[in-house]
N, C-alpha and C positions, 0 to 999 in steps of 0.2 A: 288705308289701302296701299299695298307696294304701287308703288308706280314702275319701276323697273328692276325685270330679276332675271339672273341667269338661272338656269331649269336642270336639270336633268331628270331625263326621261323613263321609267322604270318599268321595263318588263313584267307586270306582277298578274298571273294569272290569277293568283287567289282571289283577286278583288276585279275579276272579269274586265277592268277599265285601264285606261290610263293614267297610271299614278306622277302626277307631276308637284316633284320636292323643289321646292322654293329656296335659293339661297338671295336673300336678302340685301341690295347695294344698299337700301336705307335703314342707318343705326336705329331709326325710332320701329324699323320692324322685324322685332323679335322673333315671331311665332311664322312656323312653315305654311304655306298653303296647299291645300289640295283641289283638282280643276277637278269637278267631278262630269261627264261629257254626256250624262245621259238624263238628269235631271228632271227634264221636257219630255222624253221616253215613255210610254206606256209599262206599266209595270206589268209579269206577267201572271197568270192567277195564279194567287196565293191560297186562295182558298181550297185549289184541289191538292194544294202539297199538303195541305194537312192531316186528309187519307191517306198519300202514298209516301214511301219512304222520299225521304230528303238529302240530297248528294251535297258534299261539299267540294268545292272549286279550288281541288289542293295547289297549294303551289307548286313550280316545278320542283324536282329533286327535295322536297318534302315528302314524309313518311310518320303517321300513326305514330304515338309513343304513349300514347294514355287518351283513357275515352271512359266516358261513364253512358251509354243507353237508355240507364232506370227503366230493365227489363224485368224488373225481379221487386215486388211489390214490399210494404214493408217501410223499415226506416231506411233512411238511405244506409247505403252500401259503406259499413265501418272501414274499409280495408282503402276506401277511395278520400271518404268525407270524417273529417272531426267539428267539434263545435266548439264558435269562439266563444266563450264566456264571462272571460277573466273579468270585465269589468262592470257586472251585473250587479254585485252589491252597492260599490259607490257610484254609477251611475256614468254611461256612455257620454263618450265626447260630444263635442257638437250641441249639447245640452236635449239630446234627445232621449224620449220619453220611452223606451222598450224594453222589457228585458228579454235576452235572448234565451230560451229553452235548451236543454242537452238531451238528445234520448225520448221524446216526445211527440208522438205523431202527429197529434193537433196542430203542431208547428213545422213539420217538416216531415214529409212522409213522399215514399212512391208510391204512384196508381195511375192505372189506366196506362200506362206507358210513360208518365212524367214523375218529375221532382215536381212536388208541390211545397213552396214553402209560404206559410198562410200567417196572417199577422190578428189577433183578437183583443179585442178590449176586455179586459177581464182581472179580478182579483187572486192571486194566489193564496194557496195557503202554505204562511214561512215553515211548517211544520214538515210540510213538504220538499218545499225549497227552500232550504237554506241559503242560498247567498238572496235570495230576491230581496231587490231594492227598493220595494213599495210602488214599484212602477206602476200604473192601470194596464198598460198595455202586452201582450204577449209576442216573442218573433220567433226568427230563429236564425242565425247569423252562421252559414256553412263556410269550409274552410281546406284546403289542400295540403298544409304546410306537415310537413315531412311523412306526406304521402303521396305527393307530387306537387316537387320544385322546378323547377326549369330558368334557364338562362336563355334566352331568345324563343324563337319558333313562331308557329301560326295557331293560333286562338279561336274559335269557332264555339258559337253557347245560342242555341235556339232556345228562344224564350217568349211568352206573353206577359205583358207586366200590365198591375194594381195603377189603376186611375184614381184612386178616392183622394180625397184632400186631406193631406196631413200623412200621407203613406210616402217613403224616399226608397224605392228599389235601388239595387245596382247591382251590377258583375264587374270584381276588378281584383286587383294583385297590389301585393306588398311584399316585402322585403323576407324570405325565408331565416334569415341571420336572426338569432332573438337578440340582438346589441346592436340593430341597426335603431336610431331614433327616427322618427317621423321630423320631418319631411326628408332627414338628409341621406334616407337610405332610397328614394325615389317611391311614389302610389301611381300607380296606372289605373286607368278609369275606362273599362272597356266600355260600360252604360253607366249611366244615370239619369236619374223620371221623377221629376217631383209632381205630387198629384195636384197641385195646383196651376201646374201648364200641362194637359193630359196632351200627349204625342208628342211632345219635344223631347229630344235626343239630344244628353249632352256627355260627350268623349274629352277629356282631360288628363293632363300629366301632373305631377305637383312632385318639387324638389326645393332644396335650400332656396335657391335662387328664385323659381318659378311653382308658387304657391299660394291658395286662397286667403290666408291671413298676412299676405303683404298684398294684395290684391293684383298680382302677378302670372297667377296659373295660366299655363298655356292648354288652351279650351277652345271648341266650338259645342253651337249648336244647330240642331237643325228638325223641321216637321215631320214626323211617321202617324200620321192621323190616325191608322186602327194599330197602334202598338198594344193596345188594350183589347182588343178583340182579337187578332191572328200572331199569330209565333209567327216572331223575325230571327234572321242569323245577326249577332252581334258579334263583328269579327278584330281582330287584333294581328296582321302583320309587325314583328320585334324581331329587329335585327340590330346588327354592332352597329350600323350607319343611321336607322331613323326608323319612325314604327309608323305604320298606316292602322288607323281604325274604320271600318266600313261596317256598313249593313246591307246585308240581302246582294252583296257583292259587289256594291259602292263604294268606294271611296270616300271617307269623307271629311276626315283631318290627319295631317302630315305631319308629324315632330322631328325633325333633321335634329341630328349630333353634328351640332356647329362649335363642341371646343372639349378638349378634356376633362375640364373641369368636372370634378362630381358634385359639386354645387350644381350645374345646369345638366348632365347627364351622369347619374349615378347607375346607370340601367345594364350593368355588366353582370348582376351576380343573379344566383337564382332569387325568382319570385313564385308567389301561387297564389293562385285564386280564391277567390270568397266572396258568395253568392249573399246575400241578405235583403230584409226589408226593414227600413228603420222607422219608425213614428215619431214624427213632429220636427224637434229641432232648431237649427239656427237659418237650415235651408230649407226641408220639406217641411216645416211648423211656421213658415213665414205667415202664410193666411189661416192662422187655424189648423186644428183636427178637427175633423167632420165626423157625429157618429156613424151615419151612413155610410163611412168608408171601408166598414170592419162589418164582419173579415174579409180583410185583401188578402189577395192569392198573387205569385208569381209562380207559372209554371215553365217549368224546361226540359226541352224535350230531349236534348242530349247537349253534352261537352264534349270536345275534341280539342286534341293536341297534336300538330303536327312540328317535327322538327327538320332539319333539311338536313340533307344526306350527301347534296352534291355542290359546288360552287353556286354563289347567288345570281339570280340573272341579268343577263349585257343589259350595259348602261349605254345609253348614246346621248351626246349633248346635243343641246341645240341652242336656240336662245327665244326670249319670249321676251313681249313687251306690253305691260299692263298698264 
């Protein structure tokens, strides 16, 4: 725990709170904090937003730049979404068991108003698919990259996410540059849900410096009990100064740009998004694949991108003592 930090206090309507960035007097504390102030708060129903349409909490002097609705039934929208594949033959990182589908409804389809992208247990036929790597499992791994890149802005992805065990959703971005390497081009980690902790929410950064194979990444976690049952907003504040991750317009992990370095913040160039569900793993395969868990579905109700238009918002100091 910081024991003592000086604050600055951030305007951030997006995230309806007050966002407080942690600058750190103690060397051994690395990672930002965020005070979230309403925690204790009654939540307000969620249940009738899922009739009516859904507003998002732009930030100031943010403006629309790219949005997917998944009005228009069908596979998703070519002109918005491609499919990652490339590593289907020999087999995804992480030593996870999926392979991801191209052009396949079963795996990824609009209906009813959502992206549906659905994970099965099932055998292919290679005659069929050709690169399939013998996987059991079916997914489908969507992707944005040079059909919407971005460098900063505001992040918004209404979603329900797959509780079964052995199922790993996420929403998150990587590096649009194909010559960037992992880690050292920066991964942002809008969500992540392993089905073996159903409701935990965990928001993460991973770069040279701060990443899960030195066991460094800068992460939280935290409880959304019916993430699996109601569409949450899973949001992403990226700016040049530091990126807030919230939900439903909480706050609720800070990454402050404490040095130039692109080992600790390589987060200048554009990035894009990519929706998936992976099976098994080195994380979500820690206790098992359950057959029961299939077919997982994550559903999303819409993507937004906002990017800012005007100066970012007054900052005023203060000081805080933890």
């Amino acid at each position: 725990m910081i024991r003592a930090i000086g604050v600055t206090v951030i305007a951030a309507a997006s995230l309806g709170c007050a966002v407080v960035a942690a600058n750190a007097q103690d060397a051994d504390a690395a990672s930002s904090v965020v005070t979230d102030q309403h925690d204790d708060a009654p939540t307000s129903s969620i249940a009738s937003s899922v009739q009516a349409p859904v507003e998002t909490n732009v930030p100031v002097g943010y403006e629309l730049v790219w949005s997917d609705e998944f009005d228009q039934a069908g596979l998703p929208d070519p002109s918005k979404w491609a499919y990652d594949t490339f590593r289907n033959e020999q087999g995804w990182f992480n030593n996870e068991k999926q392979y991801y589908a191209a052009n396949r409804e079963r795996n990824a389809r609009v209906a009813g108003g959502n992206l549906i992208i659905e994970a099965h247990e099932e055998e292919l036929n290679p005659e069929e698919f050709s690169d399939w790597g013998e996987q059991d499992y079916t997914s489908a791994r969507l992707m944005t990259k040079g059909l919407g890149d971005w460098t900063y802005g505001f992040f918004e992805i209404r979603a329900k996410l797959p509780c079964g065990v052995g199922t790993w959703p996420a929403i998150w971005m990587l590096p649009s540059d194909p010559d960037a390497v992992w880690p050292a081009g920066g991964e942002i980690d809008i969500m992540e849900h392993v089905g073996f902790e159903p409701g935990v929410i965990h928001h993460s950064i991973h770069t040279t410096a701060f990443n899960f194979s030195r066991g460094t990444q800068m992460t939280t976690k935290h409880e959304l009990a019916d993430a699996c049952e109601t569409m949450h907003k899973y949001q992403l504040l990226w700016t040049a100064d530091f990126m807030v991750f919230g939900v439903d317009d909480r706050p609720k992990f800070l990454f402050n740009k404490e040095s130039d370095k692109r080992s600790r913040w390589p987060f200048d160039e554009p990035q894009h998004l990519l929706l998936n569900i992976a099976v098994g793993g080195s994380w979500g395969g820690q206790r098992g694949i359950e057959e029961e868990a299939f077919p997982a579905r994550m559903e999303v109700d819409y993507v937004r991108v906002y990017q800012p238009v005007m100066p970012s918002a007054d900052r005023i100091e203060t000081g805080v003592q933890e």
